[in-house]
C-alpha positions in Angstrom: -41.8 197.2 18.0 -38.7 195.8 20.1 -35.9 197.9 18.5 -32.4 196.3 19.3 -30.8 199.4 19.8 -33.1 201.4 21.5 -31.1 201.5 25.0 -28.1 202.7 22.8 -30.4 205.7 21.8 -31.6 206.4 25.1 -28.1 206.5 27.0 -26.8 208.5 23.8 -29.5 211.3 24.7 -27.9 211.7 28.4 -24.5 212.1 27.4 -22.8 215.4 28.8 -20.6 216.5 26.1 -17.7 218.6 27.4 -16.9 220.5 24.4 -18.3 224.2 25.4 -17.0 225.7 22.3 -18.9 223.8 19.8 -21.9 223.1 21.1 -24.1 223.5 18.2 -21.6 221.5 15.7 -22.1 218.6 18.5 -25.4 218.3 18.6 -26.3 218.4 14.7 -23.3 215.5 14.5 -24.8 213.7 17.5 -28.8 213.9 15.4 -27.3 212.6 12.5 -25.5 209.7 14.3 -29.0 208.9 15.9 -31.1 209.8 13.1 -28.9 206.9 10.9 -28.8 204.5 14.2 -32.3 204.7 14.2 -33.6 204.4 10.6 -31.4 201.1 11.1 -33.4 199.9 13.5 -35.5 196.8 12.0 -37.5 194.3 14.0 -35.5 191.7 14.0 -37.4 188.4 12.7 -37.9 185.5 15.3 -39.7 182.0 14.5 -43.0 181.8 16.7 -44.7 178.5 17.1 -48.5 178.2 18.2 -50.1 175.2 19.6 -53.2 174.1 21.0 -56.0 171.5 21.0 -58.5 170.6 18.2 -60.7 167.6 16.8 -59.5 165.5 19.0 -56.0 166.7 18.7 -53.8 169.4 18.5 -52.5 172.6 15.9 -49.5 173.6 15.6 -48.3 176.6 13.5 -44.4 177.9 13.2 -43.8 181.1 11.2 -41.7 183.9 10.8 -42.3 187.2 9.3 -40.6 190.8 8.2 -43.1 192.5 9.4 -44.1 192.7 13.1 -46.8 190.5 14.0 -48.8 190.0 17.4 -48.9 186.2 17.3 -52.0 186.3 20.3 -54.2 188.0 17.7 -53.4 185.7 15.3 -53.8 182.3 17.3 -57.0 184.3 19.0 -58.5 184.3 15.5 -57.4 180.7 14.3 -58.9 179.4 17.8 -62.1 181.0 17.0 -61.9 179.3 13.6 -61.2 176.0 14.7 -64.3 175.9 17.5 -66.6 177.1 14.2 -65.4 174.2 12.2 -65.9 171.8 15.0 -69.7 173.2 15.9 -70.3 172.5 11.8 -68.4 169.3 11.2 -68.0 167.4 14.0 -69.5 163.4 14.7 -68.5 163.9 18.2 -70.7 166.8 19.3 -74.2 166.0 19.0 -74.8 170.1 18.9 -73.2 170.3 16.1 -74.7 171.3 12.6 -73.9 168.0 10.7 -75.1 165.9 14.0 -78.4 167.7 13.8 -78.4 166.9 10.4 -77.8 163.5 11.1 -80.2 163.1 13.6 -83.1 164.6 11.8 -84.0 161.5 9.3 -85.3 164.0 6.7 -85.0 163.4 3.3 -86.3 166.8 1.9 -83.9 168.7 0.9 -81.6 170.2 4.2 -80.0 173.5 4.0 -76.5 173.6 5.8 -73.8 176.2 5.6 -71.4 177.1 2.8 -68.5 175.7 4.6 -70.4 172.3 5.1 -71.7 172.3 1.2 -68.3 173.0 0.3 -66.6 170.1 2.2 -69.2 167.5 1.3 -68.9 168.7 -2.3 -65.1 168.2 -2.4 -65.3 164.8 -0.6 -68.2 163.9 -3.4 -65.8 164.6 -5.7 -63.4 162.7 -4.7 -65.3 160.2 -4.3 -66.5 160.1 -8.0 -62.9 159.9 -9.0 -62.1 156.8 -6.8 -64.6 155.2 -7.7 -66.5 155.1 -4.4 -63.8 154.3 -2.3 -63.6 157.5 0.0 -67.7 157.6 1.0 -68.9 160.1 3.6 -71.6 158.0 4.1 -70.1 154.8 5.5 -70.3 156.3 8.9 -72.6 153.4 10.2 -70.6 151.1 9.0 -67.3 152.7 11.0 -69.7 152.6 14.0 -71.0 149.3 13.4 -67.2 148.3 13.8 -66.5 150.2 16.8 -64.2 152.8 15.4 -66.5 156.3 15.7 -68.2 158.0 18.6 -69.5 154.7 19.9 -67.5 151.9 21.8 -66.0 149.1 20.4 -68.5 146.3 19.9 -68.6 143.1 22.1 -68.8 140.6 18.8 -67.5 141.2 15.6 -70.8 142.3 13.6 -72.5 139.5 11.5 -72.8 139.1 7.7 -76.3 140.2 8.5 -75.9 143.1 10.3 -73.1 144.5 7.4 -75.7 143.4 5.1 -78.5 145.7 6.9 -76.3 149.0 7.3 -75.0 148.7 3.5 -78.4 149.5 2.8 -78.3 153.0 4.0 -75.2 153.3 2.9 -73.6 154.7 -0.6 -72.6 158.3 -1.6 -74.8 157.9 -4.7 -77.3 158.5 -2.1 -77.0 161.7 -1.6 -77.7 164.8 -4.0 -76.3 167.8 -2.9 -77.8 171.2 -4.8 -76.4 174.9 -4.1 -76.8 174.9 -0.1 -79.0 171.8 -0.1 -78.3 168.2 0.6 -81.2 165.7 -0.2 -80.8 161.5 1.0 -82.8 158.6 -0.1 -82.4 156.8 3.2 -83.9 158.3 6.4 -81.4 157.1 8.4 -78.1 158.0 6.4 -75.8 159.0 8.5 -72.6 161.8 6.7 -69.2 161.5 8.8 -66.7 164.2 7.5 -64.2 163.2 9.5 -61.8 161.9 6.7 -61.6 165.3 5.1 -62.4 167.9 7.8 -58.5 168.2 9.5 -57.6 168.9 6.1 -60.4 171.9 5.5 -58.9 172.5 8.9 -55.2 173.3 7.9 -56.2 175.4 4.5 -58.4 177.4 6.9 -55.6 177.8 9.5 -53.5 178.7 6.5 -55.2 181.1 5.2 -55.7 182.9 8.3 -52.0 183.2 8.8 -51.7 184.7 5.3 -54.5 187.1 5.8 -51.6 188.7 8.7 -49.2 188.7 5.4 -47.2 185.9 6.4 -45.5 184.0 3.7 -43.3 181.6 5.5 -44.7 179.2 7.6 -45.7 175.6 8.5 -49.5 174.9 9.7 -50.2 171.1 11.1 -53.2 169.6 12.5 -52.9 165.5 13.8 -50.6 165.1 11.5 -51.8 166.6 8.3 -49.7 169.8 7.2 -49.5 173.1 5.1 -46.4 174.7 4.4 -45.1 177.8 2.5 -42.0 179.9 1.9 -39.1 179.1 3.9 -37.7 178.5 7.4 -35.7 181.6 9.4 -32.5 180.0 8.0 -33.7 180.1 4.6 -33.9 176.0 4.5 -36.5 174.6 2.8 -39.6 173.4 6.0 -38.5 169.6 5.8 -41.4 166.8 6.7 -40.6 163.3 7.9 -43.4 160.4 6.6 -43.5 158.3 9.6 -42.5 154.3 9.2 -45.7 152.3 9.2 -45.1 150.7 12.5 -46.8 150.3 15.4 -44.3 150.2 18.6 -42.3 152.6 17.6 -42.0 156.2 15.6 -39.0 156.4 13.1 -38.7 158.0 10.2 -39.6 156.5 6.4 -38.2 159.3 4.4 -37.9 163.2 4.6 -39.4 165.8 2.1 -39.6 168.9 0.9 -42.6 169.8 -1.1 -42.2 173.6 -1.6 -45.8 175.7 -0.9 -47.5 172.5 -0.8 -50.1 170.7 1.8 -49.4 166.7 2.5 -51.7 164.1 4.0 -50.5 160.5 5.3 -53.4 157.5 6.2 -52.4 154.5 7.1 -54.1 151.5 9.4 -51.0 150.6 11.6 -52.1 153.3 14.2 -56.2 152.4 14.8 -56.9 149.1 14.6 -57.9 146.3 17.1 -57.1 142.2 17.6 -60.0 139.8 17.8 -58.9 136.0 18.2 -55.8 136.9 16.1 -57.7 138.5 13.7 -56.6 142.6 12.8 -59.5 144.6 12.2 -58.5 148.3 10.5 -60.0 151.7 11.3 -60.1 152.1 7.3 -63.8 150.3 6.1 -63.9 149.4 2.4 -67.5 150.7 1.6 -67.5 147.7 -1.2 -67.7 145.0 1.1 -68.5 146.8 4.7 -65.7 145.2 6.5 -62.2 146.6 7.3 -59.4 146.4 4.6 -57.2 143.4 4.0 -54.7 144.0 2.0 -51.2 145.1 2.0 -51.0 148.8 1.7 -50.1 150.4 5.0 -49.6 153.7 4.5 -50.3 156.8 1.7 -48.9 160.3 1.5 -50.9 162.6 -1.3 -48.9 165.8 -1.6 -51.4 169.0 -3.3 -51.9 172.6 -2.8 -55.1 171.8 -1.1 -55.1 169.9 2.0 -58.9 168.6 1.9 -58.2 167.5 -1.1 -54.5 165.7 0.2 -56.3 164.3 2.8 -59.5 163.0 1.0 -57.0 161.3 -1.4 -55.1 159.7 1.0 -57.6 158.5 2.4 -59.6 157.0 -0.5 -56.1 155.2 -1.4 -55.8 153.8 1.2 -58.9 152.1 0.9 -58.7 151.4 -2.4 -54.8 149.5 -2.0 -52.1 149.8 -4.0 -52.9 148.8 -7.5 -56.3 150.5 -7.9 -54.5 153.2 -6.0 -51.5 153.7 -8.1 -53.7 153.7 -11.1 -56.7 156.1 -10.1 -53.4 158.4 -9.1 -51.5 158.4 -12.5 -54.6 158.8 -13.8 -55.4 162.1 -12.1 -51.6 163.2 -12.0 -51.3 163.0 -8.0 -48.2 162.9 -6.4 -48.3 160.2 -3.9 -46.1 158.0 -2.6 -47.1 154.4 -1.2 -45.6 151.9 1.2 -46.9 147.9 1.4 -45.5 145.5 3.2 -44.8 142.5 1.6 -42.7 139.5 2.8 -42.4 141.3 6.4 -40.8 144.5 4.6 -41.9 147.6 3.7 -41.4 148.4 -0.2 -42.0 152.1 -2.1 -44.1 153.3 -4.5 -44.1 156.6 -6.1 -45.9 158.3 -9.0 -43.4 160.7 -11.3 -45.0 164.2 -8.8 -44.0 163.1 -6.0 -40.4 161.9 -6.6 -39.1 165.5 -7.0 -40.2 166.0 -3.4 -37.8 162.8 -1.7 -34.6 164.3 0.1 -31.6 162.5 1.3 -32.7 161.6 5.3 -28.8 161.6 5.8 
């Protein structure tokens, strides 16, 4: 425990005093004035930021704390964390537990672990309550249009093809039970990928709370978890990024107290064909990439899976089916289109208490 005073203490203790006919009244006064120095002696709080890669890109985690924490046992244990998710969730390692799933073509019931069951139930959820829009099952279909594992395709897929992969496509095609996850289609394919950063930053978070830390800011490509306060006692302060391509400036700035906040948008991944833009974001409905005018979706909630799965199926879904399905389940969100080359606001009544001056 660095104590601030400590060299104070220790050149106190070598003093020679040259007062022989008190000795004994000296030293009690001189262990009382230490005594007092040193029950004053508090570590004295410090903001510690931990980075480092993951899924494809990078945590970061900034915290402070009364109490004295060793921040390489904590980032040792989030680490280990993060390399467990990604051997149970990840598209991109074929080792991994939902890959193996994936490549098994069983459709008897499959038993996978409690943190799979519980992501896959969440994102079923979700999925229920948009209608179909967010689908962990329209993996082939992202593939199909070059924007998973494999490579970009050399033509755009045909009608036919789309036509072909919808068939095995459809979370109402899978029927999860306790650990057990049953498909009709052999070769159904379950990407996690839209939820799984968000499971990511409620784990991170509450790791960091496990080492009674109650102030602190936990990020993870973008999507975030945040709770207490900064060193200065400010409020932790998040800018939504302006839905534009060349350049990174900021939309607006908020504050959404011991909250967790998602953005998706399409302006980031995306490709050109013969003038034609195709979107990372694949409406399951019709197989292809979105067309319409909603660029970009932040869902503020106490849960980041569940921020991030909302965002997500928004964004799909475009901002009048969007703005509805959120009244109706009393999200916060706010929602940006562009429409006649601008970019115009939309905000349900939650998430207008969260906006901040940027000035």
């Amino acid at each position: 425990m660095p104590l601030f005073c400590y060299p104070f203490v220790q050149e106190s203790f070598s003093m020679k005093t040259k007062n022989t006919v008190k000795p004994r009244l000296f030293a009690v006064l001189l262990i009382s004035v230490l005594l007092t120095l040193i029950s004053g002696c508090q570590p004295v709080p410090n903001e510690v930021h931990l980075t480092g890669p993951t899924m494809g890109t990078t945590y970061n985690i900034k915290y402070w704390s009364e109490t004295e924490q060793i921040p390489e046992d904590i980032q040792a244990k989030v680490d280990a964390e993060l390399v467990h998710i990604n051997k149970l969730m990840s598209t991109y390692d074929p080792g991994s537990e939902l890959s193996v799933f994936n490549q098994s073509k069983n459709t008897e019931p499959y038993s996978l672990s409690d943190e799979t069951m519980l992501v896959m139930n969440e994102a079923i959820n979700i999925a229920k309550m948009s209608n179909g829009y967010l689908d962990i099952t329209v993996g082939p279909l992202v593939n199909l249009w070059g924007f998973g594992p494999q490579a970009k395709p050399e033509v755009i897929p045909s009608d036919a093809e789309i036509v072909a992969i919808r068939a095995k496509v459809g979370f109402d095609k899978l029927t999860l039970s306790g650990n057990t996850v049953t498909r009709s289609h052999p070769e159904m394919y379950v990407d996690l990928s839209t939820v799984a950063k968000g499971y990511g930053v409620d784990r991170v978070a509450e790791i960091v709370e496990s080492f009674g830390i109650n102030n602190y800011l936990v990020e993870i490509g973008g999507e975030m978890r945040v709770a207490g306060e900064k060193l200065n006692g400010q409020q932790w302060r998040i800018a939504i990024e302006k839905p534009v391509t060349m350049e990174r400036a900021v939309q607006e700035i908020i504050s959404v107290g011991n909250n967790a906040i998602a953005t998706s948008g399409d302006y980031r991944n995306y490709y050109e064909e013969e003038g034609v833009r195709y979107s990372h974001l694949i409406d399951p409905k019709t197989g292809k990439p979105i067309q319409h005018n909603l660029v970009s979706v932040t869902v503020v909630h106490p849960s980041c899976l569940i921020a991030d799965g909302f965002s997500t199926a928004i964004a799909v879904m475009g901002k009048e089916a969007g703005l509805e399905m959120a009244l109706q389940n009393n999200l916060s969100v706010l929602l940006i289109t562009r429409e006649n080359g601008e970019f115009k606001e939309y905000t349900t009544p939650g998430f207008e208490s969260f906006l901040i001056n940027k000035g």
